[in-house]
C-alpha positions in Angstrom: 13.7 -44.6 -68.2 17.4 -44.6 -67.2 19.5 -45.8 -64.4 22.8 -45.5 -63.3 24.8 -45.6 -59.9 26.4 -42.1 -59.0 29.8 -42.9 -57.5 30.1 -40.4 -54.9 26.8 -40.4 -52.9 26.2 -44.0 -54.0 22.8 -43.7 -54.7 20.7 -44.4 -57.8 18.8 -41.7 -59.5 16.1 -42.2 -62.3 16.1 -39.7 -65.3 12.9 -39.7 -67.1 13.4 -39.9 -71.2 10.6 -39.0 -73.8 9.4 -42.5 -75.8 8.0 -41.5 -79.0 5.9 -43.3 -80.9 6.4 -42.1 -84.5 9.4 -44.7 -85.0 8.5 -48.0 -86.4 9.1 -51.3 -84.6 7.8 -53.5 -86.6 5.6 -55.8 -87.0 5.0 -59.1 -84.7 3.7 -62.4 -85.8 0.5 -61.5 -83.7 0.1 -58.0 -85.9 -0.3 -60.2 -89.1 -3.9 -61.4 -90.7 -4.7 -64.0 -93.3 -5.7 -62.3 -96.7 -4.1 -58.6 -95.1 -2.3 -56.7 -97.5 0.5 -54.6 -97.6 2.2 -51.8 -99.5 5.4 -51.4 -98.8 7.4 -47.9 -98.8 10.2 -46.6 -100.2 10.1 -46.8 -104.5 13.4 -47.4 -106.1 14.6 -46.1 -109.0 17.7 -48.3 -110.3 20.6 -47.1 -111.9 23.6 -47.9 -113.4 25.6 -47.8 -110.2 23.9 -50.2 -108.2 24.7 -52.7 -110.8 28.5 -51.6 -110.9 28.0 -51.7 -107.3 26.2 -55.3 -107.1 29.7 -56.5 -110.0 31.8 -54.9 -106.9 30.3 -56.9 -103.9 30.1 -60.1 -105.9 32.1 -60.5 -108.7 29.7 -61.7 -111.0 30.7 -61.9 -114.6 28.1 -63.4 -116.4 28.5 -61.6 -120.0 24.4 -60.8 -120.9 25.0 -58.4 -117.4 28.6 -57.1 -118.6 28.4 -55.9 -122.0 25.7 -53.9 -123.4 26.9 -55.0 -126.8 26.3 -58.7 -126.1 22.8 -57.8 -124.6 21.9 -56.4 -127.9 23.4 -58.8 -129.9 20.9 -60.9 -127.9 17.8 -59.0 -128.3 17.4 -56.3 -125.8 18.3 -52.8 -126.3 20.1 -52.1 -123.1 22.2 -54.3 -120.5 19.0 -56.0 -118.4 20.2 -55.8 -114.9 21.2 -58.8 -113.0 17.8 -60.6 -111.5 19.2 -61.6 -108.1 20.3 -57.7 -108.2 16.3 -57.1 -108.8 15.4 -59.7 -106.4 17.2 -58.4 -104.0 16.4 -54.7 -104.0 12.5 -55.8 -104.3 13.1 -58.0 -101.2 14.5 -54.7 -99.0 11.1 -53.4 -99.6 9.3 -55.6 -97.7 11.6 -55.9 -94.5 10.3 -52.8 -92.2 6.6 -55.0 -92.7 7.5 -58.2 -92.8 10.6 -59.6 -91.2 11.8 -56.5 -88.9 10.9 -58.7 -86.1 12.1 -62.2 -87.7 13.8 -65.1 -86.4 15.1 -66.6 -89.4 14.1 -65.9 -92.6 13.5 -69.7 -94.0 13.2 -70.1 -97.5 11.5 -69.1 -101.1 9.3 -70.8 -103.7 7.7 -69.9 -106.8 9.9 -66.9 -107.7 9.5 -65.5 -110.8 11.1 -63.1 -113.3 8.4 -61.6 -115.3 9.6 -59.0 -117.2 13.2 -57.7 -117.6 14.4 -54.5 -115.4 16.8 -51.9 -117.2 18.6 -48.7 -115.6 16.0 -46.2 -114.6 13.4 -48.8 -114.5 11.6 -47.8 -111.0 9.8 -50.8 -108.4 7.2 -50.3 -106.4 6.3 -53.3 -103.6 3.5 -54.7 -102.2 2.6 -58.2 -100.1 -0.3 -60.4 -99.1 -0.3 -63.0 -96.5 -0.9 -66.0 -97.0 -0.5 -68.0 -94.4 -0.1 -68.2 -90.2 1.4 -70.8 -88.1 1.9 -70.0 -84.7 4.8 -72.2 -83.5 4.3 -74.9 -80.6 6.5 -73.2 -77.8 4.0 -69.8 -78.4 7.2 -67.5 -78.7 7.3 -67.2 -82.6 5.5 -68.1 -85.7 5.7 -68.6 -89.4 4.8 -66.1 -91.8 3.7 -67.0 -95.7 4.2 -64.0 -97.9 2.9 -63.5 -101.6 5.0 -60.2 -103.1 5.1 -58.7 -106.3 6.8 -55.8 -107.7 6.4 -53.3 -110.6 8.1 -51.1 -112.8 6.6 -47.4 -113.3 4.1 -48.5 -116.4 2.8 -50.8 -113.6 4.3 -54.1 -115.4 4.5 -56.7 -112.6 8.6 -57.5 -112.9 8.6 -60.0 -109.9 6.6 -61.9 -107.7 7.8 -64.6 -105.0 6.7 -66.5 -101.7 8.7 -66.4 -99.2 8.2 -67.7 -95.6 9.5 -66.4 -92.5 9.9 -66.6 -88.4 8.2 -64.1 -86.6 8.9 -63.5 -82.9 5.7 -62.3 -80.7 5.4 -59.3 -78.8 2.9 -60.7 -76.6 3.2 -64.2 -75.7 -0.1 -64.6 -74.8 -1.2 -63.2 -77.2 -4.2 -65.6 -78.9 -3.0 -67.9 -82.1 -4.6 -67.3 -85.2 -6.0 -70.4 -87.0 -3.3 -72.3 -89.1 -3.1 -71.9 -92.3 -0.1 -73.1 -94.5 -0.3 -72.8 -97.8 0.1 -74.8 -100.4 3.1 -73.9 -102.4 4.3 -75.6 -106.1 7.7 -77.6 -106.1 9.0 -76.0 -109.0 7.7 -73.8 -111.6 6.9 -75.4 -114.6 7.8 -75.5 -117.9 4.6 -73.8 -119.5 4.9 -71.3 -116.7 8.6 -70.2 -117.4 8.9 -66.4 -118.3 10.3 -66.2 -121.2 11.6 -62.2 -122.3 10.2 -61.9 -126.1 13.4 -60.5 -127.4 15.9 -63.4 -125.8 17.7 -64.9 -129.1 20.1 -66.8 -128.9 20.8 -67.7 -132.1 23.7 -66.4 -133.2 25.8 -66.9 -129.7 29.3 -66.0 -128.9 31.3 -68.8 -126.4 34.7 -66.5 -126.4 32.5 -63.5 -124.8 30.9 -65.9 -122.2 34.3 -67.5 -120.9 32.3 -70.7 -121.6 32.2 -73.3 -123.9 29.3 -75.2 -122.7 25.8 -75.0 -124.5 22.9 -76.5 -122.7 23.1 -79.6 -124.9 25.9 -80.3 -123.3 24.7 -81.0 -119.6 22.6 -83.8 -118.7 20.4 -84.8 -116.2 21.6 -85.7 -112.3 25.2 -84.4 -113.6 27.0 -82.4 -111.1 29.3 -79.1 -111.5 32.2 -78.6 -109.0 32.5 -74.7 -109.4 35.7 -74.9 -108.0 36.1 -71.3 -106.6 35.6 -69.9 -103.3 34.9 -66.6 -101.9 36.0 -65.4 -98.2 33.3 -62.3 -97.0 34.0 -60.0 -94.8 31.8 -57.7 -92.6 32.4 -55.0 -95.1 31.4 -56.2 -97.7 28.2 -58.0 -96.9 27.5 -55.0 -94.8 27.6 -53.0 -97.8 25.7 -55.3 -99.8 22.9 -55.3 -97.1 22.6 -51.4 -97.3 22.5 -51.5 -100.9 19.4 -53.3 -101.0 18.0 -51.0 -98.2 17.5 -54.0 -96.0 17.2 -52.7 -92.6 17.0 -56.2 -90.6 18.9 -55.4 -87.5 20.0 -58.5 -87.2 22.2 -57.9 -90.3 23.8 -54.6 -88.4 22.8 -54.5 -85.0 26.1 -56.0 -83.3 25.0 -54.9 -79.9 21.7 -56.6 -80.5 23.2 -59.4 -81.6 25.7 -59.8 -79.0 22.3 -60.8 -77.0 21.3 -63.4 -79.2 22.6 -67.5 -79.3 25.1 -66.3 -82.4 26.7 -63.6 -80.5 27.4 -61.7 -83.6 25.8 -60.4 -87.1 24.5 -62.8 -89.9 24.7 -62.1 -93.0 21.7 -61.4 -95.1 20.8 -64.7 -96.9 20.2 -63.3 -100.3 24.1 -61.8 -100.4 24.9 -65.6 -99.7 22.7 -66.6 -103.2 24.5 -63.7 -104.7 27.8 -65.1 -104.5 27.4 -68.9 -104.8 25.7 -67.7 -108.0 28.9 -65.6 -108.6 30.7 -69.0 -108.1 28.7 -70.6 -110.6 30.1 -69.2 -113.6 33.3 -71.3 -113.5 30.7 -74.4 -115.2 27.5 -72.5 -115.6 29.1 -69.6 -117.6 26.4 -70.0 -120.3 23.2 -69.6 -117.7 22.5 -66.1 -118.8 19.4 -65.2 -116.9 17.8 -66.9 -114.0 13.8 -67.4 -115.1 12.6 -68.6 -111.7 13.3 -69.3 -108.3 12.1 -72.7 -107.6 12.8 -73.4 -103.8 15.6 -71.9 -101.4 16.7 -72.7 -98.1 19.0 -70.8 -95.8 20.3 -74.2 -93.8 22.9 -73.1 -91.8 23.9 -69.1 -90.5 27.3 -67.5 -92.6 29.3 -65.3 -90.6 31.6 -62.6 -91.6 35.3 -64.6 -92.5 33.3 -67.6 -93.5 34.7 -68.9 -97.1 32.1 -70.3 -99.6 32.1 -72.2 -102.1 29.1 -74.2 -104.2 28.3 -77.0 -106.8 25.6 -77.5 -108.3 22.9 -80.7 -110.0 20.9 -80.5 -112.8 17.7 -81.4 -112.4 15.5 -80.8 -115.3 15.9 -79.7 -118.9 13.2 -78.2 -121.4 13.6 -76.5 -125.0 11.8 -73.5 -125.4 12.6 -71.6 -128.7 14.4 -73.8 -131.1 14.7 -71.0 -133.9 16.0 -68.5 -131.3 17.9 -71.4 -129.8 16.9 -70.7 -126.1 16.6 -73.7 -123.8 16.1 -74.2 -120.1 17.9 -75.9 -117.2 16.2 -76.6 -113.8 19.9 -76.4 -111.2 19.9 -77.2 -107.9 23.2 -75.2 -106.0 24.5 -75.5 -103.0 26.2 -73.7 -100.8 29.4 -75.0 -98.8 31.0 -73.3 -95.8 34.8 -73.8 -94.7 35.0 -76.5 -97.2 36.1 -77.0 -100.9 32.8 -78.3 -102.2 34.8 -81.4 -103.8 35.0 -82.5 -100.4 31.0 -83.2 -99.7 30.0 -86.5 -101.4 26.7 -86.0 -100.9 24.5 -82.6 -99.5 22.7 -84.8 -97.3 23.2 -87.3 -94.5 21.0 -89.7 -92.6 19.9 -89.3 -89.5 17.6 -91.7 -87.4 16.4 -92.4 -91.1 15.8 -88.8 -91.7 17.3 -87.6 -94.9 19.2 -83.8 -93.8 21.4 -81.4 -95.3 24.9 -81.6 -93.3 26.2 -78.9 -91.1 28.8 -77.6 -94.0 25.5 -76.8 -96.3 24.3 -73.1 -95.8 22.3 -72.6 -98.7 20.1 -75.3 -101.1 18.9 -73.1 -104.2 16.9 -74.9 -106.7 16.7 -72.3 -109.8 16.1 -72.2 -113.6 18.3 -70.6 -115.7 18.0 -69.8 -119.7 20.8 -70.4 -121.7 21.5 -71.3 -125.6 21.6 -74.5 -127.2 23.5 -75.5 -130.2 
């Protein structure tokens, strides 16, 4: 139904519109069931040009994803596309299900990276739910997701948690029982995915930029990468599209205008992307990321906001001394408006709560493989 005033007879006429009910809305945290599961639509078949595309948006120079030479000089027969690249398209998937309707899309845990994905490699999506909590003012709640994606010989690739705010449709609508899973704090060395062909052996420091091996990092150091990166609308825009991600709350600037930000926020995962981008300038040698540990989106970025990151190591395992391949557990964060040099500490206390200052937007704790001397 629409309204509007006509201005010579000054009275207000109704015109009635046709609603249709083939377009999808979404679903609500109230439309959600422990144990439901979900295929999601939409297969993609990657190509080259969404990984020139994803170098274009973020700048990422890591050499493994840069030079098919180096790739096979390290064991695989083609460049294996970046994994935050796969992450990200696999996430898009699950949007129109999931998170259409969200709040805030709050963090991950327990992300793997099963198996490589090449150019022309094709990923299919699906989800299960694994957890409800209705929150205590009854207009939202939290929804735990379990998704996993495969290639086309049915090879799972991927699979993550992720958990996210859901508003309701119906606020009085009933609460389901709680349930809130119980989720690992990191993944562990025995469970790291390892790709067979990764060797490492006979490594290259002059093609990487960097001259760092893993040996040479220890445990609670921390990396000032040094760099930042401004973002514009444009280009996260862009970003968000290429990942098929159709949260409106990434696009929608008249729906936003309606909200307490009053503008767009950028899609959470383009904010990985480039603090990850960052990272090279002292992580240079941290070729592939094998797992997602935890994530947290801690504070909104906006379009003009300037990041920059550091990171701490938190962890470090040999794998495959003959193939010299080792692992390092990083913790990045993300810093907003402010050269990273200038945060002492991520955290500040608060009435004897330990939390992440305002500057913080992102706190990534990740596993990376790189080679050891």
């Amino acid at each position: 139904m629409t309204c509007w005033e006509n201005s010579s007879h000054k009275e207000i006429k109704v015109r009635l519109i046709s609603v249709s009910s083939k377009t999808n809305s979404g679903n609500f945290f109230e439309d959600f069931t422990l144990g439901q599961t979900i295929q999601h639509a939409t297969p993609r078949t990657l190509t080259n040009g969404d990984a020139a595309l994803y170098t274009g948006l973020t700048g990422s120079r890591f050499v493994l994803q840069s030079s098919a030479v180096t790739a096979k000089n390290y064991g695989f027969q083609q460049i294996p596309l970046d994994n935050l690249l796969v992450f990200h398209i696999a996430f898009g998937k699950t949007v129109a299900d999931i998170s259409l309707n969200a709040v805030a899309n709050l963090g991950y845990a327990d992300v793997k990276f099963l198996h490589p994905v090449f150019a022309g490699d094709t990923l299919s999506v699906h989800s299960e739910i694994i957890g409800l909590r209705e929150n205590s003012h009854g207009r939202s709640g939290i929804v735990y997701v379990h998704s996993t994606a495969v290639n086309q010989d049915n090879e799972i690739v991927l699979s993550w948690n992720r958990w996210v705010m859901v508003a309701k449709h119906d606020v009085e609508a009933a609460p389901p029982e709680a349930h809130i899973p119980k989720l690992p704090e990191y993944v562990s060395e025995t469970d790291l995915p390892i790709p067979e062909a990764l060797n490492f052996s006979d490594f290259n420091t002059v093609e990487s930029g960097c001259d760092y091996y893993w040996d040479d990092y220890g445990v609670g150091e921390r990396i000032d990468h040094g760099n930042g990166m401004t973002i514009d609308n444009t280009e996260h825009t862009m970003a968000t599209k290429l990942y098929q991600n159709n949260a409106r709350v990434h696009f929608d600037e008249v729906y936003m205008n309606g909200s307490n930000f009053r503008r767009r926020l950028m899609y959470g995962g383009h904010v990985i992307s480039i603090c990850r981008a960052i990272s090279h300038n002292g992580l240079g040698n941290a070729l592939l990321i094998a797992a997602i540990n935890g994530g947290v989106h801690a504070a909104p970025t906006f379009a003009g906001d300037t990041l920059y990151a550091f990171s701490e190591v938190k962890q470090k395992w040999e794998i495959n001394r003959s193939k010299k391949v080792a692992a390092l557990r990083i913790k990045t964060y993300g810093v907003k408006n402010l050269p990273s040099t200038e945060i002492d500490s991520p955290y500040s206390e608060v009435e004897g709560e330990k939390l992440l200052k305002p500057e913080i937007v992102l706190a990534l704790d990740y596993t990376v493989l790189m080679p050891m001397k």
